[in-house]
C-alpha positions as CSV (number, residue, x, y, z in Angstrom):
1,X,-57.7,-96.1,-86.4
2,X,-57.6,-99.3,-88.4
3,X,-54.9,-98.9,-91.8
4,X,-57.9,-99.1,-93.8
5,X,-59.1,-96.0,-92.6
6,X,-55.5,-94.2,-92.9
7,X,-55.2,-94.8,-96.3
8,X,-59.1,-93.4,-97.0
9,X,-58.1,-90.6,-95.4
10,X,-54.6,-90.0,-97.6
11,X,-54.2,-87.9,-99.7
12,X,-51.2,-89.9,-101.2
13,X,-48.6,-92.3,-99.6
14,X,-45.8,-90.5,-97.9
15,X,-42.1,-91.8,-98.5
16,X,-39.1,-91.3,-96.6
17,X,-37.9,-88.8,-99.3
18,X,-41.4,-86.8,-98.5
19,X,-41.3,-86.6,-94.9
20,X,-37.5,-85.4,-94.7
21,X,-38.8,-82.7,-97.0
22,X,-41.5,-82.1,-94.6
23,X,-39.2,-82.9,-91.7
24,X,-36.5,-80.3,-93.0
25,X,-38.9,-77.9,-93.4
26,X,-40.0,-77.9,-89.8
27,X,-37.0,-76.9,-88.4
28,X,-34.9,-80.6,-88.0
29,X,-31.3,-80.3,-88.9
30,X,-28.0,-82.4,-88.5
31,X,-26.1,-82.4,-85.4
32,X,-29.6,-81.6,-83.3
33,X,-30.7,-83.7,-80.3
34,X,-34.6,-84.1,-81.0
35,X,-37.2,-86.1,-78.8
36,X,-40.0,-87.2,-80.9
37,X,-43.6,-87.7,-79.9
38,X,-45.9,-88.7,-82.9
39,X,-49.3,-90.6,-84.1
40,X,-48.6,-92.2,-87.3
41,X,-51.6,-92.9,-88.5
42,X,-51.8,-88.8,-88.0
43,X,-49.1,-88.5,-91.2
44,X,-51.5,-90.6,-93.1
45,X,-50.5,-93.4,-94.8
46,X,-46.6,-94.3,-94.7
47,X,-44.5,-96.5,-97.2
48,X,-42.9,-98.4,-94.9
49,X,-44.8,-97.3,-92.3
50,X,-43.0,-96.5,-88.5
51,X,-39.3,-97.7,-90.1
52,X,-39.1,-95.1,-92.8
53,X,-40.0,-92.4,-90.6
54,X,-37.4,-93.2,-88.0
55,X,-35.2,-93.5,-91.0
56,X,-35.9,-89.8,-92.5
57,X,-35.4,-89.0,-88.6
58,X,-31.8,-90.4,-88.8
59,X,-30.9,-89.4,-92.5
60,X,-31.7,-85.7,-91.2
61,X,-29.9,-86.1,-87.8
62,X,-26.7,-87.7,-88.8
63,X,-24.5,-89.4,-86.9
64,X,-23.2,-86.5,-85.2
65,X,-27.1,-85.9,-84.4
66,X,-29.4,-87.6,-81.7
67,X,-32.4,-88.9,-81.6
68,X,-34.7,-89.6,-78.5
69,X,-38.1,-91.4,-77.3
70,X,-40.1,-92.1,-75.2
71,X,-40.3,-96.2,-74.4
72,X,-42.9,-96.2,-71.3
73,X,-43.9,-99.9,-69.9
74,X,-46.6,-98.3,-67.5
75,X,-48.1,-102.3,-67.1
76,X,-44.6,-102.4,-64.8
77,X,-46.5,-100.6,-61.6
78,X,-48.6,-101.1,-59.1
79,X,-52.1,-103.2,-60.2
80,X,-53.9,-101.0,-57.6
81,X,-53.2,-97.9,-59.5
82,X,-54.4,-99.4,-62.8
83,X,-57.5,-98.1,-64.7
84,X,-57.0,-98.3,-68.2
85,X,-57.9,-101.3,-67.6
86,X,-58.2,-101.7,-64.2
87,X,-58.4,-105.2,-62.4
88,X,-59.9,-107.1,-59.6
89,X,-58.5,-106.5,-56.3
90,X,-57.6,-110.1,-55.1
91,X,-55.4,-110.2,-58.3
92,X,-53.4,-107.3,-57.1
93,X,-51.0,-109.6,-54.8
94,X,-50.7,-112.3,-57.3
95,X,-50.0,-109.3,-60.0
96,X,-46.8,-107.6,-57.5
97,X,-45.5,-111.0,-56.6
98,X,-45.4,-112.0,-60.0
99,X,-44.8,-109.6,-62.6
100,X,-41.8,-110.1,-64.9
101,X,-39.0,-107.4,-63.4
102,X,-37.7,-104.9,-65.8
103,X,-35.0,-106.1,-69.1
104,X,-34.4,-103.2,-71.1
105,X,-34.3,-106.1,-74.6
106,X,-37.8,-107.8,-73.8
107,X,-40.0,-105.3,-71.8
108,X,-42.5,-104.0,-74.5
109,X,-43.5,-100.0,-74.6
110,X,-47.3,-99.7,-73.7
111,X,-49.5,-97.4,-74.6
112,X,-47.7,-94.6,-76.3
113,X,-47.6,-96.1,-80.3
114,X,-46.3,-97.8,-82.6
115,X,-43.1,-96.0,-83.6
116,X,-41.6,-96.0,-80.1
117,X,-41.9,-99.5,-80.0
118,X,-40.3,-100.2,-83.3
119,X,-37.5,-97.5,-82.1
120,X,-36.9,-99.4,-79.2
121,X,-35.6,-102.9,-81.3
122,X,-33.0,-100.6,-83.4
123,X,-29.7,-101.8,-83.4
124,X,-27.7,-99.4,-82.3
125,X,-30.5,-98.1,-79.8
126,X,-30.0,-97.8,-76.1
127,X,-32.6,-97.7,-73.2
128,X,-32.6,-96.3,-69.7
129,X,-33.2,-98.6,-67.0
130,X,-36.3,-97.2,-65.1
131,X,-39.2,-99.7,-65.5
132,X,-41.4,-97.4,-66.0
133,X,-40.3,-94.2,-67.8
134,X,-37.2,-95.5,-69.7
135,X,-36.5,-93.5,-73.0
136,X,-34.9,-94.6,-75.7
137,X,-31.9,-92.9,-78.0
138,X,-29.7,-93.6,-81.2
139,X,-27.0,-91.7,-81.8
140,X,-24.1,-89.0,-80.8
141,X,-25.5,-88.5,-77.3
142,X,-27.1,-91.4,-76.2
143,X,-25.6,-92.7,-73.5
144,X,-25.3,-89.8,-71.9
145,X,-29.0,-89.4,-72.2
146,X,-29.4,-93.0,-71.4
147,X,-27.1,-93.5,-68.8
148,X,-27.7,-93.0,-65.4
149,X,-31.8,-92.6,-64.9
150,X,-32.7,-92.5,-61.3
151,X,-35.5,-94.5,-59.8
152,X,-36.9,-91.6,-58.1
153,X,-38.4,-88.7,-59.6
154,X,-38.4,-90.5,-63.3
155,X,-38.7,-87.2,-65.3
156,X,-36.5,-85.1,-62.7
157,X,-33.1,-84.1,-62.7
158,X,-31.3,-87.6,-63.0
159,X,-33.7,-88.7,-65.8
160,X,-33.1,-88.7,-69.6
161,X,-34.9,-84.8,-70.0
162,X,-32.5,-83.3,-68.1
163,X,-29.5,-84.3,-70.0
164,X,-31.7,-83.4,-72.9
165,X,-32.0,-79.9,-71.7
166,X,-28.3,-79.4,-70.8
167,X,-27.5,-80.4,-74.4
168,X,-30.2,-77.9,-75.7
169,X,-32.3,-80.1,-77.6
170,X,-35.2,-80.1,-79.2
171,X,-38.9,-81.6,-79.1
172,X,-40.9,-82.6,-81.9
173,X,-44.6,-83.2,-81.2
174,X,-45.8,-84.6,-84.7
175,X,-49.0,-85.0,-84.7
176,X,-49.6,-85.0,-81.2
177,X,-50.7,-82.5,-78.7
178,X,-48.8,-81.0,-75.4
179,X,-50.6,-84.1,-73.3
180,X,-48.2,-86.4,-75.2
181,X,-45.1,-84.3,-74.7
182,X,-43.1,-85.9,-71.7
183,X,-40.7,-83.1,-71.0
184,X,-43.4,-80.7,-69.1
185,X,-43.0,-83.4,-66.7
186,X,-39.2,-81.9,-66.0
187,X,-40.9,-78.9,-65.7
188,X,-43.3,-80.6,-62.9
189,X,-40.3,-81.1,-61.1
190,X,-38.5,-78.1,-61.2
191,X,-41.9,-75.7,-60.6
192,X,-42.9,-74.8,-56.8
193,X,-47.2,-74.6,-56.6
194,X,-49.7,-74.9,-54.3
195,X,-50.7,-78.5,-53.6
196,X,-47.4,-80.0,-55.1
197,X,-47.6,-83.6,-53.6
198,X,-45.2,-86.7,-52.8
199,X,-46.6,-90.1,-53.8
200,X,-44.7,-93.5,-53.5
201,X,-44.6,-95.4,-57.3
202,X,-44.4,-99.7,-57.1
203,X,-42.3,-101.8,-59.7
204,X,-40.7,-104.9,-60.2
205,X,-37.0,-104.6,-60.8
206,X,-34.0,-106.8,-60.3
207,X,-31.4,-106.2,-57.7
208,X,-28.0,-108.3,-57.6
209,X,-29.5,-110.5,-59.7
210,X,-33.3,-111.3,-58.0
211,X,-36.4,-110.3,-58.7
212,X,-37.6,-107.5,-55.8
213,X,-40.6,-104.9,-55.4
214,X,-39.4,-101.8,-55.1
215,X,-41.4,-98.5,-53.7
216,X,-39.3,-95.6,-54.9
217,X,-40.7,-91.6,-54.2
218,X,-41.6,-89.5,-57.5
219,X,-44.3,-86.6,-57.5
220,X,-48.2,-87.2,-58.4
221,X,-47.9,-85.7,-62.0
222,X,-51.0,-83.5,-63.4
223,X,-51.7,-83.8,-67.1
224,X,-55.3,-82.3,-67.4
225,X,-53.3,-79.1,-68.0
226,X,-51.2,-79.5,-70.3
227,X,-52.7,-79.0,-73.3
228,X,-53.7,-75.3,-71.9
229,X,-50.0,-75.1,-71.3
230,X,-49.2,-75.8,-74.5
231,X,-51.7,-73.5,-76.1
232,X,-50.4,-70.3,-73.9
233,X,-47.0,-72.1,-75.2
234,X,-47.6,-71.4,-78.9
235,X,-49.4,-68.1,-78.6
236,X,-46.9,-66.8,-76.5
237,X,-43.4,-68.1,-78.1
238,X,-45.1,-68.3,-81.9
239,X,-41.7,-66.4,-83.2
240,X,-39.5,-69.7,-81.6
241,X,-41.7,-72.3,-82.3
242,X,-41.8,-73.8,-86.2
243,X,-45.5,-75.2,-87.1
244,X,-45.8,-77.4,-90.1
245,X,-47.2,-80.5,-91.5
246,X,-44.8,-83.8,-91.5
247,X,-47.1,-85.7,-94.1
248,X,-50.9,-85.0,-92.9
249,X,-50.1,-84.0,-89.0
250,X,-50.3,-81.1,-87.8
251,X,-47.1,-80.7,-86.1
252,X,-45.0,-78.3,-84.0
253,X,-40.7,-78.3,-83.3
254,X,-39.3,-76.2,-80.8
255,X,-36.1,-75.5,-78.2
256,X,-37.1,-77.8,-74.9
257,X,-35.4,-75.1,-72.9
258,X,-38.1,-72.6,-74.2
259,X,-40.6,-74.9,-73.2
260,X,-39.8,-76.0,-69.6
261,X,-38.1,-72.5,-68.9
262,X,-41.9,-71.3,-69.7
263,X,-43.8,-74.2,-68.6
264,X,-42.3,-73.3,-64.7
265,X,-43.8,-70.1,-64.8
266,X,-47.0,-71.2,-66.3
267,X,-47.4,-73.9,-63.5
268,X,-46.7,-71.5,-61.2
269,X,-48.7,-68.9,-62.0
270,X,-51.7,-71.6,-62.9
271,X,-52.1,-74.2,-60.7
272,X,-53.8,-73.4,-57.2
């Protein structure tokens, strides 16, 4: 969506002052550890557009708080497995032997907006090193969300959702539906169904100090569920799960261990 058609689609700008209103009204509080998925043109149109609503974020969170994203470089991975967009097959060899290795201060987020990406250049910010599924996090807590992320299974229990749920944090999907919302992927992980599968994920990564292709084992995720998850989520849990608007967007904040402790069961009971 092009800013032109944000702004015809306001109602009136939102400020930092109006989306900790809306953002305090939601459920976010100081001291909290919150992961944040979002579409900003969803808020409609922002003064100062991804920086003040990382700011409100922070303001809220204090520095006794936490906050967390996503900062995905999906590009990082095997060309074969590419389809958004995919490319020739005699590139494929030139694309592994070439491909720029992993630097948590230069690789770009792809794909999952503009906030995350403007997250990721905060000082003050620190980012996992998986090539892949890094995350992001300012504040209180992150390095020990940071710290530590395991090559294999990315979202598992060596990755930055797990701490997340030992510290009993929170997810905020602003704007954004259950398909966005990385931490049913812990859930993935942790859940035992029918047709569970292995797979082998490719990425360019530097070991003592050269550039080397690495193969590492994670599990073949499924996504085309997860919005029905998220729906049996909300009617299920409605009295521990706040909905409001931040700005325009539709949004929903919640207790990840409500989620993923639910989420196993659903994926259990659903899938097979």
């Amino acid at each position: 969506m092009s800013e032109k058609d944000v702004i015809g689609k306001s109602e009136r700008p939102q400020t930092i002052e109006s989306l900790k209103t809306d953002l305090k009204r939601i459920g976010v509080r100081g001291g909290m550890t919150v992961i944040v998925h979002s579409s900003m043109s969803s808020m409609g149109w922002i003064c100062g557009g991804a920086v003040s609503f990382i700011l409100a974020l922070e303001s809220i969170l204090g520095n006794s708080g936490t906050l967390v994203m996503t900062a995905h470089s999906g590009d990082l991975s095997d060309p074969a497995r590419w389809v958004n967009p995919p490319v020739p097959e005699n590139w494929w060899k030139t694309i592994k032997e070439n491909m720029p290795p992993f630097d948590p201060d230069i690789t770009p987020t792809r794909g999952i907006g503009q906030i995350p990406e403007v997250f990721r250049k905060q000082r003050g910010v620190l980012r996992s090193d998986h090539p892949q599924m890094s995350f992001c996090a300012w504040g209180r807590n992150a390095e020990y969300i940071t710290g530590g992320h395991s090559l294999e299974y990315a979202h598992g229990e060596r990755s930055p959702l797990a701490r997340i749920y030992e510290l009993d944090g929170h997810v905020l999907l602003a704007g954004v539906r259950h398909e966005n919302n990385t931490s049913l992927h812990l859930a993935e992980i942790r859940a035992d169904y029918p047709g569970k599968e292995e797979e082998m994920q490719g990425m360019p990564c530097m070991d003592n100090g050269k550039r080397t292709w690495r193969e590492v084992r994670d599990i073949k995720s499924i996504t085309d569920d997860f919005n029905d998850l998220g729906d049996a989520f909300l009617k299920e849990k409605k009295d521990v799960i706040m909905v409001s608007d931040i700005g325009q967007a539709g949004s929903q904040f919640f207790r990840q261990r409500e989620l993923v402790d639910f989420a196993i069961g659903w994926i259990e009971d659903n899938r097979g």
